[in-house]
Phi, psi and omega in degrees: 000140189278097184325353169289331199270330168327317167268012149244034174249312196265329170295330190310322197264337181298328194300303205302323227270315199293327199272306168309322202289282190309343188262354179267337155327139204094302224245137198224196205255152181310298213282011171325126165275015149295332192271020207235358199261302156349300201245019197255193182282358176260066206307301196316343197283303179303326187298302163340314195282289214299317172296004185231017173012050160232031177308302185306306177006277194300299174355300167302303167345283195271345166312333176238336161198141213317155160239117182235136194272114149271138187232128175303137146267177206299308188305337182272302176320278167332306178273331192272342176239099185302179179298329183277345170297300213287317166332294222273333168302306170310343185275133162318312179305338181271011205292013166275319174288306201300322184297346177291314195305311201295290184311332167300335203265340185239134223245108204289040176214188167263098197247137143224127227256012163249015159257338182285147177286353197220175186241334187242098147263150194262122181291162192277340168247020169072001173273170192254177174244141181264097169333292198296007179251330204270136184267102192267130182250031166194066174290123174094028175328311208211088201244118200251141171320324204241002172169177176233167176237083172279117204269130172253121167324339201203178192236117214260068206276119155271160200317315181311313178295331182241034167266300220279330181319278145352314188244007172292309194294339198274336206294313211291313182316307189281321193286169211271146188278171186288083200304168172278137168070046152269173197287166161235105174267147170276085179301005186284346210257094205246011161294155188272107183267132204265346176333121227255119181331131179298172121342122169280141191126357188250129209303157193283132198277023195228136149317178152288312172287021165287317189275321188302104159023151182263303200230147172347305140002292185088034162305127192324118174296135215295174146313144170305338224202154159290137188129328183071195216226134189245063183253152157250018192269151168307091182302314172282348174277335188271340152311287189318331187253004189250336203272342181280321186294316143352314229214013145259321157319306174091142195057068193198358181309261159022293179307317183276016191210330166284311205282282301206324222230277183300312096351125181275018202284352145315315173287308189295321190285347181272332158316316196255337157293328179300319188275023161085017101318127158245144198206149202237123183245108160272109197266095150293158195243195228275338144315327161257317177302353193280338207277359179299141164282162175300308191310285192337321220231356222249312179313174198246123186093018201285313204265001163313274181352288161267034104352265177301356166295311219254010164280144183235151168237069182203177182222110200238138184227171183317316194276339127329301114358269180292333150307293186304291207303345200259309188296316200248344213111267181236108191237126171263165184232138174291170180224167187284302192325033194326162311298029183279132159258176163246140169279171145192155211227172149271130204206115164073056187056037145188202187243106150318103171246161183077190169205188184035223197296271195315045215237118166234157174276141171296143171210354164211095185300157186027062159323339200167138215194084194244020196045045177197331163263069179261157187226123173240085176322114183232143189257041171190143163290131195263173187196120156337157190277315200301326197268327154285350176267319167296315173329298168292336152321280154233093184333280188292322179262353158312301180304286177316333136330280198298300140033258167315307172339285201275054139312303203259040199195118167241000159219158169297315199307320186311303194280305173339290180325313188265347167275345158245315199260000000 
C-alpha cells in the first residue's frame, strides 16, 4: 500500500470506529446480566424491575459500569410482601417506595461478598446493606461480563419504605370510610331541572354550579329544588374532618388557613356536601403556596378564585384519576372556576396537571377519601393556561390588572348568580 492511501486509511477506520460507537449507544448486549435477570428462576424479582420502570436505568447503567443483583427468590418474595405491603407496592402513587425496594437489592459495582473488605455497602437506593445480615443460599448465581447475581433468602425492604407503608395505613385509618349509597353527582348537567328532590341519598336535581352561593358573604343558596333539599348528609363535619386530616398530614398549613381563614369556602363547600354534591380538592402543599406572590393573594376574591381552579366537582381518587390519563392521554376535568377546566395527563408513574411552568404533579395521593370528599396533594399551585401566558409576558402588571378588573365583580358566585338563576 502507497504511504499516500495512509491518512484516508486511517480517517476510514476512525469513521468506521465512530459510526459503531453510535450505533451500539442504546443498546445493550445479549449476554447482559439484566437480559440473563429477565430470563432467569428469579421470575417475581424481573416483574418487579419491569413494573418499577426501571429498566432503561439499569441499561444506562451497566454500559459504564458492573452490577451485582441480591435476588429473593420467589417463594421469598411470596411470603416476605405480605398482600397489603405488595398492594401498596403495586399503586401508582407508590411507584418510588416500589423503585427503593428493587434499587435496595442492588449494589452499582462487581461484588463478591466473600472477598469483600467491608461489611456495609452502599446500595442503588442510597441506603447501605449489612452484608452480614444478608443470607446468600446461591452464590455467583448468575455470572454475566458486566455484574453477578446472588440468589438470596429474604426480601431487603429499606427503612423509607415501610415509614411511607406505615403512615399510608394510620392517614387511611383517620379519614372518614366510604359510607353506603353515597351520592354521584352528574356535573355535565348545567341546565336548571324543575324536578322534585329524589328519596335521600339520591343525587341533586340541580348542577353544582347552580347551587353556589350567590354572592361573597357565601350565604346559603336558595334550595335546589321545590321541596327544599332532603339530603341527610353532615356536610360541615366532613369539611372539619378532610381540614384536620390536612394539618395531621402535615405540610398543608397554608391550604387550611386560605379554606378556614382567608375564606368562607369552608362553609360553602360543607354546604353543598350536605346537599348531595361531590368534590375533589387539588391541595397544594405548603411549598408551592409559599411560591404565591403577596399581589396574587392581596386582591379582594384573588384567592377565591384560585381556590376554585383547584376544586373538580366530581369524585376523583388517585387510582381514577391515572386510570383515565393512562387510557386517554389527556383528560381535562371541570372546575368551580366555571368556564376553566384543568388537564391532565400521565407523566412520570403519576398524574400531571396543567403544563410547562404551570404544571404540578399529584405528589401525596388521597390524603383523604370519604366518597363525597377527596383531597389529592399536588406540588405547584395551578392557574388557567391564559393566566399563564399573561403572566409571562408582563407578570406583575398583567396579574395586577386582571387582578383589579375584578373588583367590580365581586365574586365568582356573583357572576354565576346572574347567568344561571
Amino acid at each position: 500500500m502507497k504511504l499516500k492511501y495512509l491518512p484516508l486509511l486511517f480517517v476510514f477506520i476512525c469513521s468506521a470506529f465512530a459510526y459503531a460507537q453510535q450505533n451500539a449507544g442504546g443498546q445493550i448486549n445479549s449476554n447482559s446480566i439484566l437480559v440473563a435477570l429477565l430470563d432467569s428462576q428469579y421470575t417475581e424479582l424481573a416483574e418487579l424491575v419491569e413494573k418499577a420502570l426501571l429498566l432503561q436505568r439499569l441499561e444506562d447503567l451497566v454500559s459504564k459500569r458492573n452490577l451485582t443483583i441480591f435476588a429473593p427468590k420467589n417463594e421469598a418474595l411470596e411470603r416476605d410482601l405480605n398482600p397489603e405491603l405488595k398492594s401498596f407496592l403495586l399503586q401508582p402513587r407508590n411507584l418510588k417506595s416500589l423503585q427503593s425496594l428493587i434499587l435496595h437489592h442492588i449494589v452499582p459495582s462487581r461484588l463478591e461478598p466473600a472477598n469483600s473488605r467491608s461489611t456495609q455497602e452502599r446500595t442503588m437506593s442510597s441506603y447501605h446493606l449489612d452484608l452480614s445480615s444478608v443470607k446468600l443460599v446461591h452464590r455467583n448465581s448468575i455470572i454475566r461480563p458486566d455484574g453477578l447475581i446472588h440468589g438470596i433468602d429474604k426480601v431487603l425492604v429499606p427503612l423509607s419504605v415501610l415509614d411511607e407503608f406505615n403512615r399510608r395505613r394510620v392517614l387511611h385509618s383517620i379519614s372518614a370510610v366510604l359510607p353506603t349509597g353515597a351520592p354521584t353527582a352528574d356535573s355535565r348537567t348545567t341546565h336548571h331541572r324543575k324536578s322534585k328532590m329524589g328519596p335521600a341519598g339520591s343525587p341533586p336535581s340541580v348542577s353544582i354550579f347552580e347551587a353556589l352561593a350567590p354572592g361573597p358573604t357565601l350565604a346559603p343558596a336558595p334550595a335546589p329544588g321545590p321541596g327544599g333539599s332532603h339530603h341527610h348528609f353532615d356536610g360541615d363535619s366532613q369539611v372539619k374532618d378532610f381540614i384536620t386530616t390536612l394539618i395531621h398530614y402535615g405540610g398543608y398549613n397554608e391550604l387550611a388557613d386560605i379554606l378556614v381563614n382567608l375564606t368562607s369556602l369552608a362553609t360553602e363547600m360543607g354546604r353543598l356536601v350536605s346537599e348531595g354534591y361531590v368534590i375533589t380538592v387539588l391541595a397544594p402543599n405548603d411549598e408551592a403556596m409559599g411560591r404565591l406572590t403577596a399581589d396574587q393573594l392581596a386582591e379582594p376574591g384573588a384567592p377565591e378564585q384560585i381556590m376554585y381552579y383547584h376544586i373538580i366537582p366530581e369524585y376523583q381518587t388517585e387510582e381514577s384519576m391515572y386510570g383515565a390519563v393512562r387510557r386517554f392521554g389527556k383528560v381535562n376535568y371541570e372546575t368551580l372556576r366555571l368556564p376553566h377546566k384543568v388537564a391532565a395527563e400521565e407523566a412520570d408513574g403519576s398524574v400531571r396537571f396543567g403544563s410547562g411552568e404551570g404544571s404540578a404533579y399529584l405528589f401525596d395521593p388521597d390524603i383523604y377519601t370519604d366518597g363525597r370528599i377527596s383531597v389529592q396533594g399536588i406540588d405547584g399551585v395551578l392557574f388557567p393556561m391564559e393566566d399563564v401566558k399573561a403572566s409571562r409576558m408582563v407578570k406583575k402588571k398583567v396579574v395586577a390588572k386582571r387582578r383589579g378588573n375584578l373588583t367590580n365583580v365581586p365574586s365568582l358566585f356573583s357572576f354565576l348568580w346572574f347567568v344561571f338563576w
